[in-house]
C-alpha positions as a Markdown table, in Angstrom:
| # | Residue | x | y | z |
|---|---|---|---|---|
| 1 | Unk | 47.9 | 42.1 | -52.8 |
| 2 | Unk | 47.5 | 43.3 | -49.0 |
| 3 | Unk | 43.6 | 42.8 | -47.7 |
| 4 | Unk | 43.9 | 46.1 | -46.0 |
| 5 | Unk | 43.4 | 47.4 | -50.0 |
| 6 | Unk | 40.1 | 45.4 | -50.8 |
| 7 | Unk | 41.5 | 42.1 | -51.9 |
| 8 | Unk | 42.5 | 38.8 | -50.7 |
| 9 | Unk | 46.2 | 37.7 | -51.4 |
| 10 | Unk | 46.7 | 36.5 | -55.2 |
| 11 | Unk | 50.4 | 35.9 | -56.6 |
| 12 | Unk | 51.7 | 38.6 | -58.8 |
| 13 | Unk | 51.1 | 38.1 | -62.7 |
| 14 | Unk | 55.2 | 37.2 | -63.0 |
| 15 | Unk | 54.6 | 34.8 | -60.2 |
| 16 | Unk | 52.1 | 32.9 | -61.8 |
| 17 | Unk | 52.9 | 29.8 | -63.4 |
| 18 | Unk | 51.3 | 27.9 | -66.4 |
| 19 | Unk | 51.6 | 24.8 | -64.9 |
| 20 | Unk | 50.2 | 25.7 | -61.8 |
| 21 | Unk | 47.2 | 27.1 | -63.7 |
| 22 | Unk | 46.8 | 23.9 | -65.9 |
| 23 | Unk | 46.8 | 21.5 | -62.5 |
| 24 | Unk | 44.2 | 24.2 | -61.1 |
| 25 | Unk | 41.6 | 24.0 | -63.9 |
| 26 | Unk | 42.0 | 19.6 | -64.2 |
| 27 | Unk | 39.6 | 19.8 | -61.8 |
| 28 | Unk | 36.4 | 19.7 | -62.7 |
| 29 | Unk | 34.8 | 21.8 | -60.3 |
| 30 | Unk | 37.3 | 24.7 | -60.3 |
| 31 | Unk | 36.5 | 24.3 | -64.4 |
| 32 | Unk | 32.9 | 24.6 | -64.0 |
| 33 | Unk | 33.1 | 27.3 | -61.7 |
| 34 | Unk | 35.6 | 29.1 | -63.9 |
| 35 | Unk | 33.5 | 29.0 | -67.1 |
| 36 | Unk | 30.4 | 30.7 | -64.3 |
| 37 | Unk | 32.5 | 33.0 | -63.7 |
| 38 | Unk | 32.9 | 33.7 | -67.0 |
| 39 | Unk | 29.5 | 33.5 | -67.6 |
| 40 | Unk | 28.6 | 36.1 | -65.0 |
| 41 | Unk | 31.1 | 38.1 | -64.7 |
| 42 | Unk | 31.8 | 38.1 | -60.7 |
| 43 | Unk | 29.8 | 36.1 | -57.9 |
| 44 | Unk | 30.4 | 35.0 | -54.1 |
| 45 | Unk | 30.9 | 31.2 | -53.1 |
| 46 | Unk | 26.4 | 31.1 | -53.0 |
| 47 | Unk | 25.2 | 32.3 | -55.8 |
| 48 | Unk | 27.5 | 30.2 | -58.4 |
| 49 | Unk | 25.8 | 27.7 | -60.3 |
| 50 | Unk | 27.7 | 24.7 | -59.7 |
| 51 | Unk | 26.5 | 21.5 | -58.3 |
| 52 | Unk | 28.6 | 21.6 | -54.8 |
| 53 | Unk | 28.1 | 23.1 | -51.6 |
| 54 | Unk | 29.2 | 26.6 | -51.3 |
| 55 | Unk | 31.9 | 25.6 | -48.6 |
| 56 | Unk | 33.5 | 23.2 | -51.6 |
| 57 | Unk | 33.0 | 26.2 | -53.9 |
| 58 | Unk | 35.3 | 28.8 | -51.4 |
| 59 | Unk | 37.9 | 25.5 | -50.9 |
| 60 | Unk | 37.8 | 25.6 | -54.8 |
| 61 | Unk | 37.7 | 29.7 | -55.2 |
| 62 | Unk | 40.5 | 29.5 | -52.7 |
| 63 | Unk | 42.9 | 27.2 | -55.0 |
| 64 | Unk | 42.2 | 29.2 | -58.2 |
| 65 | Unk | 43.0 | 32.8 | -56.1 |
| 66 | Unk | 46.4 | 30.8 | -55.1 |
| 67 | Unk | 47.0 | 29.5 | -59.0 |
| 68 | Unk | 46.6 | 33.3 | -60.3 |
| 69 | Unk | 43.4 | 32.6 | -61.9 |
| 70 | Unk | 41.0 | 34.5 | -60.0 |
| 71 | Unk | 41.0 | 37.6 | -58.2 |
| 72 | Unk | 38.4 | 38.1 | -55.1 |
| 73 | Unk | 37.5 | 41.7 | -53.3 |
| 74 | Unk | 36.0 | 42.6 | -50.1 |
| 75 | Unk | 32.6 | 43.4 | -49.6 |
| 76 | Unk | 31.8 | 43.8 | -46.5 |
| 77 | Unk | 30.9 | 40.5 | -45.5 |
| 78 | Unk | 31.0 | 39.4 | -48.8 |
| 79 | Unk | 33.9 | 38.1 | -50.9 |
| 80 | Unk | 32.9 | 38.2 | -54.6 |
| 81 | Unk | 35.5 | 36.9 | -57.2 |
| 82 | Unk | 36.3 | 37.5 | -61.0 |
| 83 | Unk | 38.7 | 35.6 | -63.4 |
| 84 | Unk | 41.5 | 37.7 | -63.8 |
| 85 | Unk | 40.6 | 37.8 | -67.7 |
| 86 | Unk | 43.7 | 40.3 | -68.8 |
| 87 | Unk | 45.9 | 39.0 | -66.7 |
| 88 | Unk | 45.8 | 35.9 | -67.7 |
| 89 | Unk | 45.8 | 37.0 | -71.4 |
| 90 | Unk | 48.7 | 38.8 | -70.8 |
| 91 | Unk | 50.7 | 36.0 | -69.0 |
| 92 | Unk | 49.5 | 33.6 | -71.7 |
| 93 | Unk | 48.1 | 34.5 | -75.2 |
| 94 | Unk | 44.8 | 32.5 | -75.9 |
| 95 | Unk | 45.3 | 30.2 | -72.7 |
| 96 | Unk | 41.6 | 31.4 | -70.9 |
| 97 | Unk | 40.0 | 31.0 | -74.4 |
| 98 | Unk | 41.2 | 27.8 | -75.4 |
| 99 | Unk | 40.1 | 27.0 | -71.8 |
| 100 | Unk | 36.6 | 27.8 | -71.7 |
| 101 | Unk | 35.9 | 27.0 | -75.5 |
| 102 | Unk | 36.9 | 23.3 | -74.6 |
């Protein structure tokens, strides 16, 4: 998407790629911060739980955005992200779920 509409760039849902989203979440960070994100719905880089800097959290944020699994807005100054839940479910049945249940 264009950032003059609110959003960083993310890849369209037939551009994403299961592969690419299974190398994204090996990480541990990105997984911990994906299962926050679930947690709380949508957060900025600070205010996640996760036991890294927040610079490491927006390299991290950045690579999921890229993979397809998260979506961030603008806000001002701010840039809060979400998992893009349906999407995901969409592109692949059960993946997210079988994700943050492990």
């Amino acid at each position: 998407m264009d950032v003059t509409m609110g959003t960083l760039p993310q890849p369209e849902l037939s551009e994403v790629d299961v592969a690419t989203v299974l190398a994204a979440l090996a990480d541990p960070v990105r997984l911990s911060i994906v299962r926050e994100l679930h947690r709380v719905g949508e957060s900025t880089c600070t205010a996640l739980d996760v036991p890294v800097k927040a610079s490491t959290v927006s390299h991290h944020m950045h690579a999921l955005r890229e993979a397809g699994i998260v979506t961030t807005r603008i806000a001002g100054t701010t840039r809060p992200s979400r998992l893009r839940t349906a999407d995901l479910e969409k592109r692949f049945p059960g993946l997210l779920n079988i994700v943050l249940a492990g």
